[in-house]
C-alpha positions as CSV (number, residue, x, y, z in Angstrom):
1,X,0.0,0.0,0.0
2,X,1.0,3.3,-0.5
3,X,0.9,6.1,2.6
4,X,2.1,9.7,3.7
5,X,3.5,10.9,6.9
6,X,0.7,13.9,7.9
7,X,1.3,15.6,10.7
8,X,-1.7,17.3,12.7
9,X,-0.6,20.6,11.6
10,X,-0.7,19.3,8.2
11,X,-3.9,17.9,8.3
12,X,-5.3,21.1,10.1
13,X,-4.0,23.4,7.6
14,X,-5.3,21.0,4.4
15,X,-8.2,22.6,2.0
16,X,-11.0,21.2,-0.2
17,X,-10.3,22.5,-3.9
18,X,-13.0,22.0,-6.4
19,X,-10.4,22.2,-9.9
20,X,-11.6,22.6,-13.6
21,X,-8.9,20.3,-14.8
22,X,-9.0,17.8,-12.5
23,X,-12.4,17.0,-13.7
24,X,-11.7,17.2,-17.3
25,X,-8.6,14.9,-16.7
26,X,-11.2,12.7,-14.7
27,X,-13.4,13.0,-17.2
28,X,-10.8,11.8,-20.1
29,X,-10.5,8.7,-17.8
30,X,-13.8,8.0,-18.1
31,X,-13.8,8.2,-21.8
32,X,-11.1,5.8,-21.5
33,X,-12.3,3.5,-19.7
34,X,-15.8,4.0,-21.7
35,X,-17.8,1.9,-18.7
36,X,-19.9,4.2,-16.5
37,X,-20.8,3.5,-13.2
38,X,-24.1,4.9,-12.5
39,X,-26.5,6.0,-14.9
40,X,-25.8,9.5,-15.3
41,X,-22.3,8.5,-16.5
42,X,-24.0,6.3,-19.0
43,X,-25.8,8.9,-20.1
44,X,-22.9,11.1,-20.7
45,X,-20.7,8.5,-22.1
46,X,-23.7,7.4,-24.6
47,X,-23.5,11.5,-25.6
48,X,-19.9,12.0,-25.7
49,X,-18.1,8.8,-26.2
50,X,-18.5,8.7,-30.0
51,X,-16.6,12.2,-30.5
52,X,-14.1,11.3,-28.0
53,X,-13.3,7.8,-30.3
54,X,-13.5,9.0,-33.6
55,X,-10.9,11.6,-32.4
56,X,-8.9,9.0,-31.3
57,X,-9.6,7.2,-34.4
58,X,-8.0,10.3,-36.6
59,X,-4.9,10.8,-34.3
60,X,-3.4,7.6,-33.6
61,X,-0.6,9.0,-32.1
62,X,-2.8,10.5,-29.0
63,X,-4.3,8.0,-29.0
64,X,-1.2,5.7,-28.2
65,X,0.0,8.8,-26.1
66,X,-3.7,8.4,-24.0
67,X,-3.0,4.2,-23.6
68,X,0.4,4.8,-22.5
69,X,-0.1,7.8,-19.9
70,X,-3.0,6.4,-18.3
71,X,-0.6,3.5,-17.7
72,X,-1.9,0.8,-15.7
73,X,-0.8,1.3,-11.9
74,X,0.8,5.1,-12.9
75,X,0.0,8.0,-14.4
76,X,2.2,10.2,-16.1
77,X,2.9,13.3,-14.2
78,X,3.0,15.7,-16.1
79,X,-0.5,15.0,-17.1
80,X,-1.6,16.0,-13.5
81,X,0.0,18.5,-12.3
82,X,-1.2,19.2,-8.5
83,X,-3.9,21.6,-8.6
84,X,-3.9,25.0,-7.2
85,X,-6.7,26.6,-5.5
86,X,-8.6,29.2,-7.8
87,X,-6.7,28.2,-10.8
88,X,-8.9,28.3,-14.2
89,X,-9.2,25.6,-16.5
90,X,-6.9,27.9,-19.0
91,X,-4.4,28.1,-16.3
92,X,-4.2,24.8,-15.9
93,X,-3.8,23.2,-19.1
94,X,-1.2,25.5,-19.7
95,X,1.0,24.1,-17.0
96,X,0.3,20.5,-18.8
97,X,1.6,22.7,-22.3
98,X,4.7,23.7,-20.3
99,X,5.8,20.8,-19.4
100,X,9.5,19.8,-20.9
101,X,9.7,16.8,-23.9
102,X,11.9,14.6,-21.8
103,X,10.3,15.3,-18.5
104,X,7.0,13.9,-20.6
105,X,9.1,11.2,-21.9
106,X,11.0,9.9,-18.2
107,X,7.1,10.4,-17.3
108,X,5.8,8.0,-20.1
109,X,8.2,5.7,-19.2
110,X,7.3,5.6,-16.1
111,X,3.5,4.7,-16.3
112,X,4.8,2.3,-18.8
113,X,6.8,0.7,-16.4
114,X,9.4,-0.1,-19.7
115,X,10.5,1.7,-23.0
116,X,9.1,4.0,-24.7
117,X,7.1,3.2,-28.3
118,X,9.1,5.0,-31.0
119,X,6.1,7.0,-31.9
120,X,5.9,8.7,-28.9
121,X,9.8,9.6,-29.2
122,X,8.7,13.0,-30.0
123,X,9.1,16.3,-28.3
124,X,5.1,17.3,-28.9
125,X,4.0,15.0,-26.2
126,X,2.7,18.0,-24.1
127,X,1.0,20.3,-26.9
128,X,-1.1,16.9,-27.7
129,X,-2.1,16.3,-24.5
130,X,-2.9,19.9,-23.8
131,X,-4.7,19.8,-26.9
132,X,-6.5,16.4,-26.2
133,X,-7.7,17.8,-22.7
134,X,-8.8,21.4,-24.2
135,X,-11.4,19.1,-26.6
136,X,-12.4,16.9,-23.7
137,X,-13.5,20.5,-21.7
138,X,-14.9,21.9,-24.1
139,X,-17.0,19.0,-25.6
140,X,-17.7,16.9,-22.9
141,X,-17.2,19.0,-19.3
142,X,-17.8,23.0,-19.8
143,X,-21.2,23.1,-20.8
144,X,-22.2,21.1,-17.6
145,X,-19.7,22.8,-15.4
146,X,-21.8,25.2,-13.3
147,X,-24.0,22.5,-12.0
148,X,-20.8,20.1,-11.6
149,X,-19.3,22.6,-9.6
150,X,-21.9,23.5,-7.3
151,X,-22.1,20.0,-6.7
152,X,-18.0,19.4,-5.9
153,X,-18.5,22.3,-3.9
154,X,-21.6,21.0,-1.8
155,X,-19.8,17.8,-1.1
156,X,-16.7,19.9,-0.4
157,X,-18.6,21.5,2.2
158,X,-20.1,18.1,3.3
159,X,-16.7,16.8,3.8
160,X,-15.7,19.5,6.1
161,X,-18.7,19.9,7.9
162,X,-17.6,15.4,8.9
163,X,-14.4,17.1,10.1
164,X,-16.1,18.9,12.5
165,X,-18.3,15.7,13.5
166,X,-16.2,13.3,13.4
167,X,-12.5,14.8,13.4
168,X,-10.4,13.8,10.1
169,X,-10.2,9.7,10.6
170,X,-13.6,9.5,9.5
171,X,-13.4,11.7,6.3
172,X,-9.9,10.4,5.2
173,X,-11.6,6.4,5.4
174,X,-14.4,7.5,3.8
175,X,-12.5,9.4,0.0
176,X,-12.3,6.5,-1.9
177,X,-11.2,2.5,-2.0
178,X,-7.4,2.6,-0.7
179,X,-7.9,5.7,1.2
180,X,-7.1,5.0,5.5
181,X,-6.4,6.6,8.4
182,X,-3.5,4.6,9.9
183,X,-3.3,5.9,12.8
184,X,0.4,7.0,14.1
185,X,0.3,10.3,11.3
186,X,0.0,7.6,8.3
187,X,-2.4,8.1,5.9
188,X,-2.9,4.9,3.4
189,X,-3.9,7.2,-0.1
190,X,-4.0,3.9,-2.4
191,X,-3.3,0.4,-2.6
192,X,-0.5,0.2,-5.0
193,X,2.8,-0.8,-2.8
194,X,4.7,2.7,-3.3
195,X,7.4,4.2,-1.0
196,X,6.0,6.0,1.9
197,X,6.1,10.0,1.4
198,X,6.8,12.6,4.0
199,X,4.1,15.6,3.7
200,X,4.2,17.0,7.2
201,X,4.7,20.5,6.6
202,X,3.1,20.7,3.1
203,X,0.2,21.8,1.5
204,X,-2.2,19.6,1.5
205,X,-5.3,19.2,-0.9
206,X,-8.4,17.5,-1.7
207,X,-10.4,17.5,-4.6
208,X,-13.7,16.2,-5.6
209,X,-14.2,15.3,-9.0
210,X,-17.9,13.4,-10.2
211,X,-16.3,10.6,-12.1
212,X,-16.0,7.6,-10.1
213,X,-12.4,7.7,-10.3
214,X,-9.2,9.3,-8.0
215,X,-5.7,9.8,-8.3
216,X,-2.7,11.5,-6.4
217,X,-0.2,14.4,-7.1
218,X,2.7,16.5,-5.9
219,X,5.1,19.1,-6.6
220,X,8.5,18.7,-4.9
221,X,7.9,18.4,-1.9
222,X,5.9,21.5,-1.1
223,X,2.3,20.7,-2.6
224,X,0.3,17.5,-2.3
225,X,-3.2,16.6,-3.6
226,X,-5.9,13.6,-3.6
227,X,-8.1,13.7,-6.0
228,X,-11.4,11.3,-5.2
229,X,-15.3,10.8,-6.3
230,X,-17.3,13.0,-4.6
231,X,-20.2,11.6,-2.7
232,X,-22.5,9.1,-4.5
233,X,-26.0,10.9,-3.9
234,X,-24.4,14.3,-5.4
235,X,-22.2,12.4,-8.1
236,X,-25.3,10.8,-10.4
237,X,-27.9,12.9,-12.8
238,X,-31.2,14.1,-10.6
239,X,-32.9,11.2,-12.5
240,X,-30.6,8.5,-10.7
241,X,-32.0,9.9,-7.1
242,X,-35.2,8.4,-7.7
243,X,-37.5,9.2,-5.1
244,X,-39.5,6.1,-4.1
245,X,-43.5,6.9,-5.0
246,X,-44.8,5.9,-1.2
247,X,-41.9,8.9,0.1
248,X,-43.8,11.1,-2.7
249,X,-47.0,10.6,-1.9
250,X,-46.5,11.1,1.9
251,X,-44.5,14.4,1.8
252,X,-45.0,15.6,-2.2
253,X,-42.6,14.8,-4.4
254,X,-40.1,18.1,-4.2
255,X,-40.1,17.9,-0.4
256,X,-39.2,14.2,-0.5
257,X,-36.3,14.7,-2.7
258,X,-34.9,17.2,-0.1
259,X,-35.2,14.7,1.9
260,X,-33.5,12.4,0.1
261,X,-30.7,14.7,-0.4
262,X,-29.8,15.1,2.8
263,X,-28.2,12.1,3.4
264,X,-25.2,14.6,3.9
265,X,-24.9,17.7,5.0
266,X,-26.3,20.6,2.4
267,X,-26.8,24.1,2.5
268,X,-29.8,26.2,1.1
269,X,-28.1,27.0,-1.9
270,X,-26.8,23.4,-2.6
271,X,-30.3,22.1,-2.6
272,X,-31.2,24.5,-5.1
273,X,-28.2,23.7,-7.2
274,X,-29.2,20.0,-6.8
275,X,-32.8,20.1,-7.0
276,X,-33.4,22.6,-9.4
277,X,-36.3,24.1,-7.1
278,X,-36.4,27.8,-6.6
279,X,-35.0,29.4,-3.3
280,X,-38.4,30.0,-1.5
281,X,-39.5,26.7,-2.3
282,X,-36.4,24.8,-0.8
283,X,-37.1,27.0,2.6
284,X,-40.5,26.3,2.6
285,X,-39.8,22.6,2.3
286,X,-36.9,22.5,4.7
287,X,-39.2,24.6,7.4
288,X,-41.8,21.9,7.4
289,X,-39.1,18.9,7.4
290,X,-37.4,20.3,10.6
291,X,-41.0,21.4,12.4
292,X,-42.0,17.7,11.7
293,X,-38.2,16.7,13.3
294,X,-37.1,14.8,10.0
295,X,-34.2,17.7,9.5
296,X,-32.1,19.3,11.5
297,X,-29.8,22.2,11.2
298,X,-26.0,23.7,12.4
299,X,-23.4,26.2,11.8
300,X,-20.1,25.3,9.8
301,X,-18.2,28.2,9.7
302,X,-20.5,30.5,7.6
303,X,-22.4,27.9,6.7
304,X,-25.9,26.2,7.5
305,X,-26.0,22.6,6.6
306,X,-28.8,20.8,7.1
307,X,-29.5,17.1,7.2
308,X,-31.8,14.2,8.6
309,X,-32.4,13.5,12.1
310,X,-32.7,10.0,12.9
311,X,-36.4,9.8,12.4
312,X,-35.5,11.5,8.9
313,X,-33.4,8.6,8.5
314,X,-36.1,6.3,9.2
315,X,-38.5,7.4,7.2
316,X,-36.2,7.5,3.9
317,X,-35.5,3.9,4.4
318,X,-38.5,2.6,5.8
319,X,-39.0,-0.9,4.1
320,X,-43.0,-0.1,2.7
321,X,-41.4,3.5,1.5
322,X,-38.0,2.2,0.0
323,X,-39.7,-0.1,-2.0
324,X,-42.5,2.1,-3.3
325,X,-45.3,-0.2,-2.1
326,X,-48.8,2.0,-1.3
327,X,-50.6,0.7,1.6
């Protein structure tokens, strides 16, 4: 297994970064891959996928380029540079553009894990990938990018509000498969048997992206990043969180799929992000959840999150209501 050395000053001092290109990047993997994992990556695959192959079709050299930095237990680095916080998909890709021939070549090799093809011998390794990832964005990822991003950002949010339940154990088991809270400042980030890494002292990131994939990154020594899926109720298309028809009928249909929702922590303006529901109506519906003591509500920093109470919980996965069965 592979693990970090994180200090509590480390882990204190960590951020959640929501980042453009991370979920591009994320998003080539699951072109890639071409297998969603929910329907709403089904959906998009059955829109997008075609585009993304017949590209690949006419450039056989990215496409080899693709195979080969995806690797199979590695990814290339430069590919994924560690993302910054505020940094623009444009600012981003251009670090992936900047990156040296060779340094993309030792990289290639790497992933590989043996020599490099002789058509990828080339010093326009970067500009192809740049390139590759500037299609993916703007095809596949830009024009659904506000909503993706208000979700990354709810479960961002979601994931710090845990922190303050449960302290950091409980968030860092919960990022992906691999990911573990050791105990003795160890953190287990994957499940690939790598040399330990010393990040006390750094910056430390995390960042959501929707696909259901994850990855990790650094920069010398001074910046350190896990990308992971962000939580599975935000991560799907509305029409995955199907709202069973007994739930519907009891509360009405938009009040139960608040309900639903809040199976983690969300603020106002998440809900309206995830629902699609106007403001007013989201307060109206969360003011009649919490007087009939299914919600509750708290501070995080400047936020208020709500989510179920235990009785919420109860009635969301009541047997009779789960099913959809009227009685």
């Amino acid at each position: 297994m592979g693990w970090w050395q994180v200090n509590a000053d480390t882990l204190a001092g960590s951020r959640f970064v929501v980042s453009p290109l991370a979920e591009t990047f994320a998003s080539l993997k699951l072109l890639h891959a071409g297998t969603g994992a929910h329907p709403g990556e089904r959906d998009w695959l059955r829109a997008h996928l075609p585009d993304y192959r017949a590209l690949l079709a006419a450039d056989p050299v990215t496409a080899r380029l693709v195979r080969a930095g995806l690797g199979r237990d590695w990814i290339a680095d430069f590919l994924t540079p560690t993302p910054r916080e505020g940094e623009t998909f444009a600012e981003g890709v251009a670090r992936i553009r900047a990156a040296g021939p060779a340094d993309a070549r030792a990289h290639l090799r790497l992933s590989l894990a043996g020599p490099l093809p002789a058509e990828l011998d080339r010093d326009d390794l970067p500009e192809r990938a740049a390139a590759l990832l500037e299609r993916v964005w703007e095809t596949s990822v830009r024009p659904y990018w506000e909503r993706r991003r208000r979700v990354l950002e709810a479960d961002a949010v979601a994931r710090t509000a845990q922190v303050g339940r449960g302290g950091w154990a409980a968030v860092l088991d919960s990022l992906r498969p691999g990911t573990r809270w050791l105990g003795g400042s160890r953190f287990q980030v994957n499940l690939h048997a790598y040399p330990p890494r010393e990040v006390s002292g750094a910056e430390l990131l995390f960042v959501p992206v929707t696909p259901r994939t994850g990855w990790v990154s650094w920069e010398g020594r001074e910046r350190y990043a896990l990308v992971y899926p962000c939580a599975g109720v935000l991560a799907g298309d509305r029409r995955e969180r199907a709202v069973p028809a007994a739930l519907g009928a009891l509360l009405g249909p938009a009040r139960a799929a608040v309900l639903v929702l809040l199976a983690t922590p969300l603020s106002t303006t998440q809900l309206v992000a995830l629902t699609g529901q106007r403001l007013g109506s989201v307060g109206r519906h969360l003011r009649v959840l919490r007087d009939a003591g299914l919600v509750e509500r708290r501070r995080a920093g400047r936020s208020v999150l709500y989510s179920r109470t235990g009785a919420g919980e109860a009635v969301v996965e009541a047997p009779e209501l789960a099913s959809g069965h009227d009685y």
